[in-house]
C-alpha positions in Angstrom: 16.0 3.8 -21.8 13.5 1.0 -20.6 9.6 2.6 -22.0 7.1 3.1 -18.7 4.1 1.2 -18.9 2.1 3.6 -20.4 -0.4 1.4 -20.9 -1.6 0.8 -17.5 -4.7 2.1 -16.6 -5.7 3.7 -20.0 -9.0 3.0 -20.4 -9.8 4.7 -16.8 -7.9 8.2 -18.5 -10.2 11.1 -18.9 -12.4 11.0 -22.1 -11.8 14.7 -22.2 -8.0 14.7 -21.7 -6.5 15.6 -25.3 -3.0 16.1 -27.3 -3.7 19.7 -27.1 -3.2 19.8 -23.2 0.4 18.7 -23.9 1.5 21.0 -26.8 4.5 23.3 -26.2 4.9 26.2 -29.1 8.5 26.0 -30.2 10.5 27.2 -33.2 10.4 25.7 -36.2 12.7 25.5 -39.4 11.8 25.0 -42.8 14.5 22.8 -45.6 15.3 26.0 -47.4 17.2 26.9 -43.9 20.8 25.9 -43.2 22.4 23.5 -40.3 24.1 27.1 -39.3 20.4 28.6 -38.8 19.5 25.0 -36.5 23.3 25.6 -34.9 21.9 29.0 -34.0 18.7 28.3 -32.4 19.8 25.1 -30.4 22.5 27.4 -28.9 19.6 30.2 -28.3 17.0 27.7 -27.0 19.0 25.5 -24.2 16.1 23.3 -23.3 15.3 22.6 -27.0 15.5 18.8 -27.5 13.7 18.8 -30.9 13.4 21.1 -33.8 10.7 20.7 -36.0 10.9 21.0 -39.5 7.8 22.3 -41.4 7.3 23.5 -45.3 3.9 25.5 -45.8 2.5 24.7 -42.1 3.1 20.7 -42.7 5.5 18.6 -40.6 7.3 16.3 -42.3 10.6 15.6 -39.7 11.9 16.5 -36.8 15.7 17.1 -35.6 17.0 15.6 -32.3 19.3 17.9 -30.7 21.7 15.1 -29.2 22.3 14.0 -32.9 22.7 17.1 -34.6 25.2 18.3 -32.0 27.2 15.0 -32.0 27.6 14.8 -36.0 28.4 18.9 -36.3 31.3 18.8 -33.8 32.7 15.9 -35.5 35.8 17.1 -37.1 35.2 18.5 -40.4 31.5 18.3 -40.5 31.0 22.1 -39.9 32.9 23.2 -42.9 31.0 20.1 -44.4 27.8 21.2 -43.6 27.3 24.3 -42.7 25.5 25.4 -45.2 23.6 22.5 -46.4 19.8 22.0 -45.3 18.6 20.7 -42.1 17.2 18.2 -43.6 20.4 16.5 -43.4 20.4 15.4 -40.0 16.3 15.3 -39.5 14.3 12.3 -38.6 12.1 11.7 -41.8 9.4 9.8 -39.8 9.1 11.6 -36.8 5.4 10.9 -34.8 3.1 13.3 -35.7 -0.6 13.6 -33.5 -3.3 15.7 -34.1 -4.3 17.9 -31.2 -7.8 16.2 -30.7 -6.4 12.4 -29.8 -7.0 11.5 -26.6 -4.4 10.7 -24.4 -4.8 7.1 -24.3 -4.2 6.6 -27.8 -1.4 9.3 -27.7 0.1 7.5 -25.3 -0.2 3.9 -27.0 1.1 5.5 -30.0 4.2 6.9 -28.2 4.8 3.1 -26.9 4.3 1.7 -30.3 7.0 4.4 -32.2 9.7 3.3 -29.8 12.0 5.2 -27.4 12.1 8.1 -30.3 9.0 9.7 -28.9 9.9 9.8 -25.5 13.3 11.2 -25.6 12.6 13.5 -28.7 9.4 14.3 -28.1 6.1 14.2 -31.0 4.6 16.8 -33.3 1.5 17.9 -32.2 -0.8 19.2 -35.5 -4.3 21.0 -35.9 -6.2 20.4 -39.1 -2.7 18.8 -40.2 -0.5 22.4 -39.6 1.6 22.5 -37.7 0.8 24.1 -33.6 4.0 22.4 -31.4 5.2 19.9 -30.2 4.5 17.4 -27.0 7.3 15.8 -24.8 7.2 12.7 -23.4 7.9 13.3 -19.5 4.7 15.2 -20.0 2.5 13.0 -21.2 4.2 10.5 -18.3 3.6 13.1 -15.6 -0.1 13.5 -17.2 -0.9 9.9 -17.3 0.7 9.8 -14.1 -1.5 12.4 -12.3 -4.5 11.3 -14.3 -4.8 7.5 -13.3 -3.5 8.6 -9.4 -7.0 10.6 -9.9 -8.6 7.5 -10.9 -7.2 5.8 -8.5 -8.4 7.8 -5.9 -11.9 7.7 -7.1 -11.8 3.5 -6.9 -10.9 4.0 -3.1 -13.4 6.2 -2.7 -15.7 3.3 -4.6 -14.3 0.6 -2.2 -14.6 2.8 0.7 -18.2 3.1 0.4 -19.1 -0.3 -1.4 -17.4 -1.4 2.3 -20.2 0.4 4.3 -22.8 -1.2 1.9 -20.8 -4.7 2.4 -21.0 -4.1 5.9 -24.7 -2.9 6.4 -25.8 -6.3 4.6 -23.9 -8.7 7.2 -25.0 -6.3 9.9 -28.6 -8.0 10.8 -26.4 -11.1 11.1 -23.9 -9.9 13.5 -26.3 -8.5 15.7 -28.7 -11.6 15.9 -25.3 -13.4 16.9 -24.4 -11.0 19.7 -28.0 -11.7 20.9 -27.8 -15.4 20.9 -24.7 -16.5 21.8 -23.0 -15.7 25.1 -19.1 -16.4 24.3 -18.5 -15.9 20.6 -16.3 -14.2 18.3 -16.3 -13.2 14.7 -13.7 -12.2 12.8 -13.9 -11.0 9.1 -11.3 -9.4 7.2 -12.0 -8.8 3.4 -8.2 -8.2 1.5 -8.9 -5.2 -0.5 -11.9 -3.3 1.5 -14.5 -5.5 0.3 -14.4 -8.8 -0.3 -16.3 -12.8 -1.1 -16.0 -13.5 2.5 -19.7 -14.0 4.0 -21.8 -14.7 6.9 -25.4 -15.6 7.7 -27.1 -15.7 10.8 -30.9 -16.6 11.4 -32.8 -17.3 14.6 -36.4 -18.9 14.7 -38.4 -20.5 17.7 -36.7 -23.8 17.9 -32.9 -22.8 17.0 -30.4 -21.4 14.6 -28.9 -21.6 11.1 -25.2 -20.3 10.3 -23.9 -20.4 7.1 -20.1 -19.3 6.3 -19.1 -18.3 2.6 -15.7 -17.7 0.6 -17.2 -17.0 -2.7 -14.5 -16.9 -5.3 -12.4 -13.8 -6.1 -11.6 -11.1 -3.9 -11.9 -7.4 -3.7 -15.1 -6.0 -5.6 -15.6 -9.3 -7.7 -15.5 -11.5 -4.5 -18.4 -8.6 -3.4 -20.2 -9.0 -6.3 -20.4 -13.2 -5.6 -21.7 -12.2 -2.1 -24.5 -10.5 -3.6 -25.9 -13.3 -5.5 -25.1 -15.4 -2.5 -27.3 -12.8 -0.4 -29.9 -13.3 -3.0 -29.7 -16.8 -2.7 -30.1 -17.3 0.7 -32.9 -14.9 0.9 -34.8 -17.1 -1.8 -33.9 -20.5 0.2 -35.3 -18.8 3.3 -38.3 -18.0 1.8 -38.9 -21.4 0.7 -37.8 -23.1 4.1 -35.0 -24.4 3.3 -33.9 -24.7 6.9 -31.8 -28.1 6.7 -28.0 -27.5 6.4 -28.0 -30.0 3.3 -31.4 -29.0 1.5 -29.9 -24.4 2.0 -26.5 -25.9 0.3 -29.1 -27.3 -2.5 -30.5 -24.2 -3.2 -28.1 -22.0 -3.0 -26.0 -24.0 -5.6 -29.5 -24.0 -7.9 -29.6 -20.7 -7.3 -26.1 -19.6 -8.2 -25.9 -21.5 -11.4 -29.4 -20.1 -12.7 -27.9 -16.4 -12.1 -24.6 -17.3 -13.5 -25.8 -19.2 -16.5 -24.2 -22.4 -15.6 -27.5 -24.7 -15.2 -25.9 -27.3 -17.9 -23.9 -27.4 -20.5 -27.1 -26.8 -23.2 -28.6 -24.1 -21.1 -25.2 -21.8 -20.3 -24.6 -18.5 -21.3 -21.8 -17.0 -20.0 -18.2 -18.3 -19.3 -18.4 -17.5 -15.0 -16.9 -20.3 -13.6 -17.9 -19.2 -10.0 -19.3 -20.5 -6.7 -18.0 -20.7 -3.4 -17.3 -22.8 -0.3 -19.9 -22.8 2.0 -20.9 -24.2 5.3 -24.2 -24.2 6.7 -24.7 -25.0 10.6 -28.1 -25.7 12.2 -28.7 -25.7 16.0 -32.0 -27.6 17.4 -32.3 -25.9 20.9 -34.6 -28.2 22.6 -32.2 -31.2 21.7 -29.0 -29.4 21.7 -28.2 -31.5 18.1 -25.9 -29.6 15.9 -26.1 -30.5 12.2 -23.9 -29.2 9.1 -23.5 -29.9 5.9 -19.8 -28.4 4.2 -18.8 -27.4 0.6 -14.7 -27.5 1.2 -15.1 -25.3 4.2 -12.8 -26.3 7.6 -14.8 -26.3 10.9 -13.2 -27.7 14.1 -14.8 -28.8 17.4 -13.2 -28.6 20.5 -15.0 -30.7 22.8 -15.3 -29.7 26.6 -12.5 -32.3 27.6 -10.0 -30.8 25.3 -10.3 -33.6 22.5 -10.7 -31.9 18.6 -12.5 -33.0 15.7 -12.3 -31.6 12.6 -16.5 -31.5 11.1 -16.5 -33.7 8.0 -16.6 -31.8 4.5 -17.1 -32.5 1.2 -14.9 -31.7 -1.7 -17.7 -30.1 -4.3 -18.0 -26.5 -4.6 -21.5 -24.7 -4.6 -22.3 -23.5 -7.6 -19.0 -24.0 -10.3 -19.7 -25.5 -13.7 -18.3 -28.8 -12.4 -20.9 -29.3 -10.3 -24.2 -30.7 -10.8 -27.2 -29.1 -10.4 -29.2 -31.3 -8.4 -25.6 -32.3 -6.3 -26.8 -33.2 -2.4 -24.2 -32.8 0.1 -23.9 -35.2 3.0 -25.7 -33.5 6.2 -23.9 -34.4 9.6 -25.2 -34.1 12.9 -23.7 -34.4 16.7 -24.5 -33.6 19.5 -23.3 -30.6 21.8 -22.9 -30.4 25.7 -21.8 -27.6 27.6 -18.2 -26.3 27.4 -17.6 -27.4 23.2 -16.4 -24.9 21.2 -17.0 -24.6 17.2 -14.8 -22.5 15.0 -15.1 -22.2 11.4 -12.8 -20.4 9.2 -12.8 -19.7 5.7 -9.3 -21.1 3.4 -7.8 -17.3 3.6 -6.4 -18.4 7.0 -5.3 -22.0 6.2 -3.7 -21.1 2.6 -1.7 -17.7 4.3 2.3 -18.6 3.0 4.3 -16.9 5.9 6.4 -18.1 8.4 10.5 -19.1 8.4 9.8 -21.4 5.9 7.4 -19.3 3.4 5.0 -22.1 3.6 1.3 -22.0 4.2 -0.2 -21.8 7.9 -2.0 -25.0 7.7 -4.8 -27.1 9.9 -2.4 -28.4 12.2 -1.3 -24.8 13.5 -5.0 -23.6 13.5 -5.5 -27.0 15.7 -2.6 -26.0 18.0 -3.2 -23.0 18.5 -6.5 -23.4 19.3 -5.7 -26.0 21.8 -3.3 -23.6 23.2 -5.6 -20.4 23.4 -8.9 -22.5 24.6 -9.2 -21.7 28.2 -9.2 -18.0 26.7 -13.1 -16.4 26.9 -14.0 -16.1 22.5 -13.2 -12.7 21.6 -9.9 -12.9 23.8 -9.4 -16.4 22.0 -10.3 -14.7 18.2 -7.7 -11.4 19.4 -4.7 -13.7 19.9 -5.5 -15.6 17.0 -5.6 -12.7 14.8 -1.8 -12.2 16.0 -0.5 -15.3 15.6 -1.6 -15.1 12.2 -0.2 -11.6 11.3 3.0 -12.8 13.0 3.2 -15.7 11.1 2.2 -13.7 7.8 5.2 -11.3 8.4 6.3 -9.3 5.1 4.1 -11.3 3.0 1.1 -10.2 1.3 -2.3 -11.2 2.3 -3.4 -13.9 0.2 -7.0 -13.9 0.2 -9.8 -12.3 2.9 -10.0 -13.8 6.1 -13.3 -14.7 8.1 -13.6 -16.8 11.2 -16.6 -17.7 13.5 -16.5 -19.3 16.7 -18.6 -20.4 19.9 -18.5 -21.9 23.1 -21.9 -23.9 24.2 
């Protein structure tokens, strides 16, 4: 019998969730008594699988009923032993747990005693007397039902971190919808939440944009969006409205709350940043400039030609990068009819497809192509599906944020 991994999930069990809960009051013999008197209650008791055997309220072994039964039908081992003590056939080192563990340690102590505990069962004691003994599909059904509770509570977590995730990207969505005419966003954390973000701020002579894939997923990816949230709000503040100068100071930023300033100066072992691009939009001179930490960005211009925005290959924040590291700022300028998408690496790394292999630039370029006579959110829908088509039975890599615009 292969053990269940018992430990999974046992530091979320139940504080108040004790040995006791499990403890089933069954007979007990003492050595003085015969293998005739252990014959007799195994054949009384039919779901019996181990007999204790205690001496002045103190367990000291325990006797498997498989075992016993297999040696005393052997031929000649009644009128052998008979009437010899129980001890005969008993485990001498049976596990023996006092009724106030918790049953996280319980249950690494079953894994540690081997498959003994879990077929036989365990000796449950109070003060060091004997009070029963536990089985081990109970403690698995326990453990079980207490980390599907758990479980269940993390959901709920997620659930609502989600609508907190969601209310902090709302300003941006809606000053979007108010600016842009033909647009579509798309954002798709993996596990409820995720280090997918999105920025959006008007002024009086344009726009600024920035698109995020912090590191990590789920509610560590949320947590990096946060800080990034933090970041941006301080950058703001000190008007950092250039693409390459927001990139700046949201890498400063980041590595002053993560402790990664230099090697003298850090304090903790995060390792954590993020992709970014920021976009800024002049509207009087229709000049779009960007500066890009590893994030993909294609233009389609209004004559069907692509180009893919130029990137560079640092990370904001990381400990690899410097702390006063300037990224390149671009600049072109847009006419009527070009459309920008940008689109974080959870739909360019996606493995799916015949081949298992990931969906890749060129595809995004195709498709694109393919879909651009299509009006944004019509463009962004059928997107979407080509991308859950080509993921098929595979598991969503990473979350999955897109942001697009037609001028």
């Amino acid at each position: 019998m292969q053990l269940p991994d018992l430990h999974a999930g046992l530091p979320a069990l139940s504080s108040r969730a004790r040995a006791r809960s499990l403890c089933i009051a069954v007979p007990f013999v003492s050595p003085a008594m015969d293998n005739t008197a252990v014959m007799a209650l195994f054949s009384e008791h039919k779901d019996l699988i181990g007999l204790p055997v205690v001496e002045n309220g103190t367990p000291f072994g325990m006797i498997n009923r498989h075992i016993f039964l297999s040696q005393m039908t052997r031929p000649f081992f009644r009128e052998l032993y008979d009437r010899k003590s129980c001890i005969a056939f008993m485990d001498k080192a049976p596990l023996v747990i006092d009724a106030e563990t918790g049953l996280d340690q319980v249950a690494q102590q079953v894994v540690a005693s081997g498959d003994k505990s879990v077929t036989d069962g365990f000796i449950i004691t109070e003060q060091g007397r004997y009070i029963g003994i536990g089985l081990g599909i109970d403690l698995i059904r326990t453990v079980s039902d207490l980390q599907a509770q758990q479980h269940q509570q993390i959901l709920q977590s997620i659930d609502y971190a989600r609508v907190i995730q969601d209310a902090m990207l709302d300003r941006s969505k809606q000053q979007m919808a108010q600016q842009f005419s033909d647009w579509c966003l798309h954002w798709q954390p993996r596990d409820g939440v995720g280090g997918d973000y999105y920025a959006f701020h008007r002024d009086e002579h344009g726009w600024l944009a920035l698109i995020a894939d912090c590191t990590g997923h789920g509610i560590p990816g949320a947590f990096m969006t946060v800080i990034l949230q933090s970041a941006l709000e301080k950058a703001l503040q000190q008007q950092c409205h250039e693409p390459a100068a927001l990139l700046q100071s949201l890498n400063h930023h980041i590595k002053q709350t993560l402790g990664q300033l230099n090697a003298s100066q850090q304090t903790s072992l995060s390792n954590d940043g993020c992709d970014a691009i920021a976009l800024r939009l002049e509207r009087a001179t229709h000049q779009l400039s960007w500066a890009s930490a590893r994030m993909h960005a294609l233009l389609q211009r209004a004559d069907g030609t692509q180009h893919t925005l130029s990137s560079d290959r640092t990370g904001v924040g990381y400990t690899g990068t410097p702390q006063d590291y300037a990224w390149p700022q671009q600049q072109l300028t847009l006419q009527r009819g070009d459309m920008l998408l940008v689109m974080t690496d959870g739909v360019t790394d996606q493995p799916g497809g015949a081949r298992q292999i990931m969906f890749g630039k060129k595809r995004i370029q195709a498709l694109i192509s393919h879909f651009s006579a299509l009006p944004m959110p019509a463009l962004s829908a059928a997107f979407a599906q080509e991308l859950l088509h080509w993921q098929g039975n595979q598991p969503r890599r990473d979350d999955v944020t897109w942001f697009g615009f037609r001028y």
